[in-house]
C-alpha positions as CSV (number, residue, x, y, z in Angstrom):
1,X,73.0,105.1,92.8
2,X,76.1,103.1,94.2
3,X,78.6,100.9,91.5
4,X,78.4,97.5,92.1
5,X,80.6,95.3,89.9
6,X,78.3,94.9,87.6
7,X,76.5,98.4,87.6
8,X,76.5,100.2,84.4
9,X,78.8,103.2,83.9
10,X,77.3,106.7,82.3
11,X,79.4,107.3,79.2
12,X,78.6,110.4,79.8
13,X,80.0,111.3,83.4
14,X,83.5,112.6,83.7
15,X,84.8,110.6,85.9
16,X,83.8,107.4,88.3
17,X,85.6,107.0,91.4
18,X,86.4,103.4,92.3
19,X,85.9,103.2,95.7
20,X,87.2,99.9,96.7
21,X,90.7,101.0,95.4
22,X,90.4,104.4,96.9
23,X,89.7,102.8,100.4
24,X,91.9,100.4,100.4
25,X,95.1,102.7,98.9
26,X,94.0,104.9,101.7
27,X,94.2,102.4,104.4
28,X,97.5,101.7,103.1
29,X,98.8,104.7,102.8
30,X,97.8,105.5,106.5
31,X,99.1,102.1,108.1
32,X,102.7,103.5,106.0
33,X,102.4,106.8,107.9
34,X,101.8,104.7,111.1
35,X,104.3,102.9,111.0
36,X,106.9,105.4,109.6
37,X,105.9,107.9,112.7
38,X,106.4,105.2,115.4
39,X,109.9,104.3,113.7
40,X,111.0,107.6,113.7
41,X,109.8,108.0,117.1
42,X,110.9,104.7,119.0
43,X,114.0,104.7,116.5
44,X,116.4,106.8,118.8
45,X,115.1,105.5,121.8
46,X,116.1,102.2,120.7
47,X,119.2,103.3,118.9
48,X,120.4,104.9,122.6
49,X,119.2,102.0,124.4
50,X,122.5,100.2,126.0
51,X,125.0,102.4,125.0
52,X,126.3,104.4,127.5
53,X,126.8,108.0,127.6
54,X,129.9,109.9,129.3
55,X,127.5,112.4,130.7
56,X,124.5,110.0,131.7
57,X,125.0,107.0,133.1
58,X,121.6,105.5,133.9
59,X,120.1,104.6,130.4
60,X,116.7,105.7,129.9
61,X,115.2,102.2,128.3
């Protein structure tokens, strides 16, 4: 049996996951994680990007 909106809740059950809110927290949470790991990653590429080293002088942009 699958909560609709208006679906009864057992008074009796434990706990009732809300599923909507658990999706959609989830798909948050991973676009965050997304987004956090190609910052990291791109971050010192881009940081580096123009700035020339004494050692290395072709930049690797």
């Amino acid at each position: 049996s699958s909560l609709s909106p208006g679906a009864e809740i057992d008074p009796d059950a434990d706990f009732v996951y809300d599923y909507y809110t658990l999706r959609v927290g989830g798909l948050v949470f991973a676009g965050i994680i997304v987004f956090l790991s190609f910052f990291l990653l791109a971050g010192n590429k881009l940081a580096s990007c123009g700035k020339s080293k004494v050692r290395e002088s072709v930049s690797n942009c």
